[in-house]
C-alpha positions in Angstrom: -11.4 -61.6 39.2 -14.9 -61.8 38.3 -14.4 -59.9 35.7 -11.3 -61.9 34.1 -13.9 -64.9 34.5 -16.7 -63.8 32.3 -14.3 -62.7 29.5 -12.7 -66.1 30.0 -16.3 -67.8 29.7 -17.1 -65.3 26.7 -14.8 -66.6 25.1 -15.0 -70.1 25.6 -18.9 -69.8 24.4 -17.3 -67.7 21.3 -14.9 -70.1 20.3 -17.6 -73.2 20.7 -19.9 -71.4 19.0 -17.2 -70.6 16.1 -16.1 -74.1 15.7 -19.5 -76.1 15.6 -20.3 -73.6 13.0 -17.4 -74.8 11.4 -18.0 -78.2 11.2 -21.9 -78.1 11.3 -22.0 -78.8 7.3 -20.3 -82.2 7.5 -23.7 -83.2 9.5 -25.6 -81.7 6.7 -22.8 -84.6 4.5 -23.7 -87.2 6.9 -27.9 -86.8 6.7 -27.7 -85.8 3.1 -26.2 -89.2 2.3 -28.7 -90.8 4.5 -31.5 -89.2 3.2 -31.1 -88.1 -0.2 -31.0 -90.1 -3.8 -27.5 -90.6 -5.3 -27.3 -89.7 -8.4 -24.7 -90.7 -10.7 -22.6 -88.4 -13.3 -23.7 -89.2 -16.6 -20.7 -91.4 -18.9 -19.7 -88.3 -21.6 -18.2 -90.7 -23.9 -17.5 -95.0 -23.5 -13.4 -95.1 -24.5 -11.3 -97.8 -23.0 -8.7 -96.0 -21.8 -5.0 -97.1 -21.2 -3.8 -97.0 -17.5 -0.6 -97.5 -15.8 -0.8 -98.8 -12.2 1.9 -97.6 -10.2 3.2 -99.5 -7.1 5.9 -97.3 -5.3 7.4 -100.0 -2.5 10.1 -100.3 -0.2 11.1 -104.0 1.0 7.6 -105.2 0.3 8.4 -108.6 -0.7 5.8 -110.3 1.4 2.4 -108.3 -0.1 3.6 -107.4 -3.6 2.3 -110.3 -5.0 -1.1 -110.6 -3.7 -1.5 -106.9 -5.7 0.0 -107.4 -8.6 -2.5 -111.0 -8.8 -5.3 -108.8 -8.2 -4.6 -106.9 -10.9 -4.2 -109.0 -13.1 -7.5 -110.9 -12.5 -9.2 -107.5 -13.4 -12.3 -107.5 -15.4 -11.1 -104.7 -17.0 -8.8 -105.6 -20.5 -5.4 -107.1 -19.6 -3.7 -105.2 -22.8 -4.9 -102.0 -21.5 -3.3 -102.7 -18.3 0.3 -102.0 -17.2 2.6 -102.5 -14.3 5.2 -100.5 -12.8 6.8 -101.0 -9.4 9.1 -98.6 -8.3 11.4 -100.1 -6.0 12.6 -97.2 -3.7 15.2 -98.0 -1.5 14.3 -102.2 -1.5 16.9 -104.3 0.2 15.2 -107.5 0.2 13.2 -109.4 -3.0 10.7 -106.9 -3.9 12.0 -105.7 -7.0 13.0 -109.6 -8.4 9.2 -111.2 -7.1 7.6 -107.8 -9.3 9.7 -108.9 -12.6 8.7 -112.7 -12.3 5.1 -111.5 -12.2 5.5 -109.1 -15.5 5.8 -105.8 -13.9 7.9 -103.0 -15.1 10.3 -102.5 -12.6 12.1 -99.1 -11.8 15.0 -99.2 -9.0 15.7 -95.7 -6.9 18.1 -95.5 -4.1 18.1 -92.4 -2.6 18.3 -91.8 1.2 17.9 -88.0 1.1 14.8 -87.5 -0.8 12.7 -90.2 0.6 9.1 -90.5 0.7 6.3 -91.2 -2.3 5.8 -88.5 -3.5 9.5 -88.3 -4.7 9.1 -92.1 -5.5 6.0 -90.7 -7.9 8.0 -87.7 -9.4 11.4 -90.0 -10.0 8.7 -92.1 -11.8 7.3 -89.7 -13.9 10.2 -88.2 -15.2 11.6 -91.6 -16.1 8.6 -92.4 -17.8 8.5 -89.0 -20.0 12.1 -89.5 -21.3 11.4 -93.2 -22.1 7.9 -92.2 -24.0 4.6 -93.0 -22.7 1.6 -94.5 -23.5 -1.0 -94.3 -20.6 -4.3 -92.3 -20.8 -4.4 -92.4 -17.0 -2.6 -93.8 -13.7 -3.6 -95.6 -10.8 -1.7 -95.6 -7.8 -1.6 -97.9 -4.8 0.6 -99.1 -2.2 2.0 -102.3 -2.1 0.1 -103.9 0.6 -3.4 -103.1 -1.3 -5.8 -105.3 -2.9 -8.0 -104.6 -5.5 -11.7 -105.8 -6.4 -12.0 -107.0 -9.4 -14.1 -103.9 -10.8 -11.8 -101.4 -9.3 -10.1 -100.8 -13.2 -13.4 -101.1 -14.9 -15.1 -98.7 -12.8 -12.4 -96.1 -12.6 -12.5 -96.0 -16.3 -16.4 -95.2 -16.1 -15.3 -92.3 -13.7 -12.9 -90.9 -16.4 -15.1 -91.3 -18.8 -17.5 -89.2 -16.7 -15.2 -86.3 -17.5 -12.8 -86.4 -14.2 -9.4 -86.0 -14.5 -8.6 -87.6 -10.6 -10.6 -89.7 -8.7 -10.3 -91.1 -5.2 -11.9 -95.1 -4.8 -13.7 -97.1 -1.9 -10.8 -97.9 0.8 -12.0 -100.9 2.7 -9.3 -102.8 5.2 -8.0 -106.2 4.8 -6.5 -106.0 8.7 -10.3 -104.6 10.7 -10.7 -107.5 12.8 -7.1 -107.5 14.6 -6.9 -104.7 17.3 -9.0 -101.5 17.9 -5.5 -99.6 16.1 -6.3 -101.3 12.8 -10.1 -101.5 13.5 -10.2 -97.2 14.1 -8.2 -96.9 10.8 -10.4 -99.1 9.2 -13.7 -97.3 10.4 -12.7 -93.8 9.6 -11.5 -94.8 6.4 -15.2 -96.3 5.5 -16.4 -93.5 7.0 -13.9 -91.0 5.2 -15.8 -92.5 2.1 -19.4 -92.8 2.3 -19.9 -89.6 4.3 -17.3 -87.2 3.1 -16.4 -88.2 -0.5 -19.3 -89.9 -1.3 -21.1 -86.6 0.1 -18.8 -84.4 -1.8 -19.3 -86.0 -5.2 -23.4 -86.0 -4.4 -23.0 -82.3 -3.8 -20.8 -81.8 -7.0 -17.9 -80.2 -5.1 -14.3 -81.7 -5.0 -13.8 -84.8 -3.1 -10.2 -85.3 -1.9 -6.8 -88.4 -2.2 -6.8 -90.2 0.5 -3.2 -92.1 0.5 -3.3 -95.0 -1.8 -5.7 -95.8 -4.7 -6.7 -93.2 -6.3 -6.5 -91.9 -10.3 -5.0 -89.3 -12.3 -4.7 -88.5 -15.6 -2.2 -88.0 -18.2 -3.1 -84.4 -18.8 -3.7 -83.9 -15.1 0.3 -84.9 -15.2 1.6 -83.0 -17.5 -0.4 -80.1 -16.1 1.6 -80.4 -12.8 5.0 -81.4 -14.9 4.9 -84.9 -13.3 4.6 -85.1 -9.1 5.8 -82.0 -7.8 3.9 -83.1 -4.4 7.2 -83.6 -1.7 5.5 -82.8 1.4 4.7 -85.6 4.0 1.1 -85.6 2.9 1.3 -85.6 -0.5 -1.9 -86.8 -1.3 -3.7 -84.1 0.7 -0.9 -81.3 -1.0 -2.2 -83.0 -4.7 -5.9 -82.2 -3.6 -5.7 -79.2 -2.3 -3.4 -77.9 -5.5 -5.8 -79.5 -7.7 -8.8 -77.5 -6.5 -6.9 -74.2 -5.6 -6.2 -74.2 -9.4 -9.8 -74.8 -10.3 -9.9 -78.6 -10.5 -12.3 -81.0 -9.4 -11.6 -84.3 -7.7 -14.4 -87.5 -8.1 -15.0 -90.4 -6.1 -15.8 -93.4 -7.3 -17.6 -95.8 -4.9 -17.8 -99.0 -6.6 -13.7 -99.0 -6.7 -13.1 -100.7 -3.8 -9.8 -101.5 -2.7 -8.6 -103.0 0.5 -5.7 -101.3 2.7 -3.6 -103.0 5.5 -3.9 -101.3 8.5 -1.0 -100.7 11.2 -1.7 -103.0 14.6 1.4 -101.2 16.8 0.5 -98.5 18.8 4.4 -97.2 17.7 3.5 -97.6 13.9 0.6 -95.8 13.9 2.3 -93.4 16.0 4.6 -92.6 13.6 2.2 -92.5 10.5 -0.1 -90.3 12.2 2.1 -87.8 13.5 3.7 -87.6 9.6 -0.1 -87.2 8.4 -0.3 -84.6 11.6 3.1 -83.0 10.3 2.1 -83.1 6.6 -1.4 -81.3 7.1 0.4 -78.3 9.1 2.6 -78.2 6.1 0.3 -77.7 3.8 -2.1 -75.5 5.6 1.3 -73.5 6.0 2.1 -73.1 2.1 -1.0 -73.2 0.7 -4.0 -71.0 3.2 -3.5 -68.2 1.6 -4.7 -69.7 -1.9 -7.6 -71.4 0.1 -8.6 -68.0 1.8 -8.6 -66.0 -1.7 -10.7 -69.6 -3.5 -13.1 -68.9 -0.1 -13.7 -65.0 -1.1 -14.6 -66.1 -4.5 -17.0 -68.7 -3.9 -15.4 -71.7 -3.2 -17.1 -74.1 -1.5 -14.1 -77.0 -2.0 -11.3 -74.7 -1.1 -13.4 -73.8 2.6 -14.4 -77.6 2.7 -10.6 -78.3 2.5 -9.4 -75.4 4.9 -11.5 -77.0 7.8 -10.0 -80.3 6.6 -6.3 -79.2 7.5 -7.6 -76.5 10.1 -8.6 -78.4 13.3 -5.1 -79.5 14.3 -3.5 -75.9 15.0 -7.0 -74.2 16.0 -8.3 -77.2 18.4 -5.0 -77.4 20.2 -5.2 -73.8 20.4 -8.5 -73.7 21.8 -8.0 -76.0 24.4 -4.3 -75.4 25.7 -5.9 -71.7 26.2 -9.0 -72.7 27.9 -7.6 -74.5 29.9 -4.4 -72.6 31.3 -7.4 -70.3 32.0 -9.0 -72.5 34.2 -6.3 -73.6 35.9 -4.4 -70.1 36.4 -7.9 -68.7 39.0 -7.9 -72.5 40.9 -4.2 -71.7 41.7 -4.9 -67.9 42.5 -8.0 -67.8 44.0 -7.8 -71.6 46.0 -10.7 -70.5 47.7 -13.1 -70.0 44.6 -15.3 -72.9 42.3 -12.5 -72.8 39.4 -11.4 -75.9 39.3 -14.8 -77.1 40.3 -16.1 -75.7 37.3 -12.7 -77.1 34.9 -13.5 -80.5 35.8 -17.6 -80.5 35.3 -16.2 -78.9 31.7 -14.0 -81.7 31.2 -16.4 -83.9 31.9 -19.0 -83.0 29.8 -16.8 -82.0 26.8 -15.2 -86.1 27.2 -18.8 -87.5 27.9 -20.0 -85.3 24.4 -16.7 -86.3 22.7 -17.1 -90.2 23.3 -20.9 -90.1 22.2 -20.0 -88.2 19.2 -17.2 -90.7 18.0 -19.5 -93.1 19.4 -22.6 -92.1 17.1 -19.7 -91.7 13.9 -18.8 -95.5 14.7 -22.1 -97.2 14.8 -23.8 -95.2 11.9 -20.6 -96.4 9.6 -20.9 -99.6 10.9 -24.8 -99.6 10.0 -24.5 -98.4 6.4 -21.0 -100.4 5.8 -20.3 -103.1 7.8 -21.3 -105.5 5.3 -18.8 -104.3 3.5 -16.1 -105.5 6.1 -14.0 -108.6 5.6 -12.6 -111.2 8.1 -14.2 -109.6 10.5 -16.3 -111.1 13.0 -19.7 -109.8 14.5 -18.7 -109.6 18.2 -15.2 -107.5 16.9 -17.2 -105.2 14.7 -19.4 -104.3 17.3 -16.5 -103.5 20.3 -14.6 -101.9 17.6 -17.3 -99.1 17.9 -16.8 -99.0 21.4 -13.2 -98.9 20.9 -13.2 -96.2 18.1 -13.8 -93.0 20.2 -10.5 -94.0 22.4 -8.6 -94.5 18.7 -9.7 -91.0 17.1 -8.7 -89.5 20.9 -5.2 -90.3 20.4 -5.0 -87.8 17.1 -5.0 -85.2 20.4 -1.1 -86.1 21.7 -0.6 -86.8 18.3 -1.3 -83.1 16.7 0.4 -81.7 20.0 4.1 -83.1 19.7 3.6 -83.1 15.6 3.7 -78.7 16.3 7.1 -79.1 18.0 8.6 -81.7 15.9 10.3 -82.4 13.5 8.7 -85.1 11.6 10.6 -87.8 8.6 9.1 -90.6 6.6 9.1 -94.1 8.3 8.4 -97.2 6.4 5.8 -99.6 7.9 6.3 -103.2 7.5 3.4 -105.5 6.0 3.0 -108.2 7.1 -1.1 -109.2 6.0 -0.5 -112.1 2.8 -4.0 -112.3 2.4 -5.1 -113.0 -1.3 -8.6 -111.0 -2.7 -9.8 -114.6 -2.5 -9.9 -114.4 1.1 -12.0 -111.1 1.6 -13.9 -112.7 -0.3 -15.1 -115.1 2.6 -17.3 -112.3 4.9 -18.2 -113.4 8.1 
């Protein structure tokens, strides 16, 4: 037995050991942002470039128009600006309240092929057999908002030689529940310490959902949106850089994302996220593996991106089967003793870990934060640990599962006028 035990703790120290060595160079993001001088990618040439803003929605009615306002209030040149709304699979006004505001508006009904990315790529062939005119295009969901720079300064990050670009996602929703207050905080945290980082660094950064850029050639490259997974962003990304593209990140585009506030939303959006990552670590690893044994820094920063999900799970199931297999064998010996003072400390790290991640994004970007009052930004990083926790049941049913598309309702009619008003 004693025997069993040490190769069982061997392992554990093995696999700990493995895994912090893993992740140990997003630290090295974290105090590199902190610490060193950003630098910004010199402009390569000052052209005004034409962009298309895409709005794929589905029964959207209530937030469409607070986008497509803030767009047009850009400070970037109205001519050079275009609007198309894809309606996919509406049933209410959406597609009616887009034309009354000047938007191009494209109507899909299909129930079989559902999802944006085949929203995207029913767009983009449309748009080749019609003729096009765009230099680049921006896409966002329907419930975003958009500073007024956000145009403007994605056309300084094209003209900085990027062909896709990822933007500032701030939250419209933080103050409502700890749900939309943990989306809220990884997503500022997703950008000033991993994209932000990753564009310091000059490696890739990588599409996060909803406002982000890509250009014309970058299109035509790819022969439209060939990205039908249920992450497509994250399959976009990874096929960019696999194939020797970069993606940038440009912080001064800030847009502003409604967050879900139902446990049973976010449920289902984060098990699809769960789902999609698995499916794209399934069809694309091997690509990532042969970019790592050439050099690639972005294709092993995005392997540990999709990684954790399978190998945590893993790790822990194993560990603690282990554990509990000699408590229930050997009654008599310190086994479960010894699982729970593990547990213990592993939760006690875990919560001070999410804890520290919470407060140091709340530090550098809570000013940043709209509608939002003091007292809920500080218990939201109390409350943050217990939101990233639930990814754990999450990335457990999302192996066994099998995982569709959902639409979310949004609900939040808030104009860019009113995160405006920080509290």
């Amino acid at each position: 037995m004693q025997t069993a035990r040490t190769v069982i703790t061997i392992i554990e120290i093995v696999l700990t050991v493995f895994f912090a060595l893993l992740f140990v160079y997003q630290f090295f993001y974290t105090f590199y942002v902190l610490f060193a001088r950003e630098k910004e990618k010199p402009l390569l040439r000052n052209k005004q470039n034409r962009f298309g803003v895409i709005i794929p929605a589905r029964n959207e009615q209530q937030v469409i128009g607070q986008l497509i306002d803030s767009i047009r209030r850009q400070t970037y040149p109205t001519e050079l600006i275009r609007i198309f709304v894809i309606a996919d699979n509406c049933t209410d006004g959406t597609a009616e309240i887009a034309r009354q505001m000047g938007a191009y508006v494209l109507e899909r009904q299909d129930r079989e092929l559902v999802g944006k990315g085949y929203a995207l790529d029913y767009f983009f062939k449309h748009l080749r057999e019609r003729g096009d005119a765009c230099d680049a295009y921006l896409v966002f969901d329907a419930d975003n908002l958009l500073d007024e720079h956000f145009i403007e300064e994605m056309n300084n990050g094209l003209n900085r030689g990027y062909q896709a670009l990822t933007s500032y996602r701030n939250s419209k929703n933080y103050g409502t529940n700890w749900i939309s207050a943990g989306y809220s905080l990884w997503f500022l945290r997703e950008a000033k310490y991993l994209n932000n980082a990753r564009m310091q660094l000059n490696t890739s950064c990588a599409i996060s959902g909803t406002g982000f850029c890509v250009s014309r050639e970058l299109i035509e490259k790819n022969g439209g949106w060939p990205f039908h997974l249920l992450t497509e962003d994250m399959e976009f990304t990874i096929n960019t850089i696999v194939n020797g593209g970069k993606i940038g990140y440009c912080g001064k585009a800030m847009l502003y994302d409604e967050q879900p506030v139902k446990f049973s939303q976010s449920w289902n959006q984060r098990l699809r996220w769960a789902k999609g990552f698995y499916q794209v670590f399934g069809r694309y690893a091997g690509k990532l593996f042969k970019g790592i044994l050439h050099g690639s820094f972005a294709c092993y920063d995005m392997m540990v991106t999709i990684l954790p999900g399978i190998l945590g799970f893993a790790v822990s199931v194993i560990c603690s089967i282990a554990d509990l297999s000699f408590w229930l064998l050997y009654p008599e010996s310190n086994s479960l003793q010894r699982a729970i003072t593990i547990m213990i400390i592993f939760l006690i790290f875990y919560y001070l870990l999410m804890f520290f991640m919470g407060l140091l994004t709340m530090l550098t970007e809570g000013d940043n934060i709209s509608g939002c009052s003091r007292g809920r930004k500080l218990w939201s990083i109390f409350t943050f640990p217990f939101y990233m926790a639930t990814y754990l049941p999450i990335a457990v049913v999302a192996l066994f599962k099998k995982v569709g598309w959902k639409p979310i309702q949004h609900t939040v009619a808030k104009s860019i006028d009113d995160l405006s008003k920080k509290q």
